[in-house]
N, C-alpha and C positions, 0 to 999 in steps of 0.2 A: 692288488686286490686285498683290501683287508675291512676286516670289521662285515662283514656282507658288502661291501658296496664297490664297484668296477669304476675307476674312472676313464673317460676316453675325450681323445678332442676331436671336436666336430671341424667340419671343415674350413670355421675360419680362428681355426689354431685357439679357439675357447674350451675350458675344461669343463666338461660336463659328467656327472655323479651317476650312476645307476646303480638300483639294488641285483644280486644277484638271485635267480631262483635259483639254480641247484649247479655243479658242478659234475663232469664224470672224467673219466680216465678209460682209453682204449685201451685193454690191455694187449689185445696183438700187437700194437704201434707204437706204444706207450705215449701218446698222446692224450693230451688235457684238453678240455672242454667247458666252455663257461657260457652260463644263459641268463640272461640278465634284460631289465626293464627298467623303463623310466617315468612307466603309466600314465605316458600319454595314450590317447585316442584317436585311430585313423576314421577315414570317414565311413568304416562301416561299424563303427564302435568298439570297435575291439581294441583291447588293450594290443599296444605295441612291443612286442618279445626280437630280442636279439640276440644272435648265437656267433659263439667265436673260438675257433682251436687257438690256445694261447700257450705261449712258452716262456717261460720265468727266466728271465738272465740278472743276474749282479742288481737284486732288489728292483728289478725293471720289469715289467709285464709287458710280451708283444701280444698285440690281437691280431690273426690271421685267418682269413675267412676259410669256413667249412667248406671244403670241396669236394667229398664223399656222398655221395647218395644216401651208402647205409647208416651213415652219422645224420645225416638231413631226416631221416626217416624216423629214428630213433628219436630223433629231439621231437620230433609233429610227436610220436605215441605217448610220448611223458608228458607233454601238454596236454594232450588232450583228458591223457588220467588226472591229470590234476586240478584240469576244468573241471571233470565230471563227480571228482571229489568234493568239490567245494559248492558245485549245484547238489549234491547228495548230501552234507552237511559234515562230510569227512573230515576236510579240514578246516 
């Protein structure tokens, strides 16, 4: 992960770029968190957001799926502020 951009491979072993929107850190867990886009459009228009607890080894990034509730929960409320910022002229 450098520069803003996550890269990941898709399922037929092709590397594909995404931008990051934000990062966090649990501090009870000490786990990392990374949220990131490729702004494509599903079919109800909405831009496509992806979330991943990630852990950095030897210049290598694993992505490993969120499986806490209260992590899932958290990411939907920062979105949603960030939506509602940028319809309010916030950002």
């Amino acid at each position: 992960m450098e520069n803003g951009i996550v890269k990941v491979m898709d399922e037929n072993g092709k590397e594909k770029e995404y931008k990051i929107l934000f990062t966090f850190s649990d501090e009870e867990t000490n786990e990392n968190y990374v949220v990131y886009t490729d702004y494509s459009v599903n079919e109800n228009g909405n831009i496509n957001v992806y979330s991943n607890l990630y852990k950095e080894t030897n210049s290598r990034t694993e992505l490993l799926p969120v499986e806490r509730m209260e992590i899932k929960k958290f990411i939907d409320e920062k979105l949603e502020e960030i939506k509602n910022d940028i319809i309010n002229g916030r950002l």
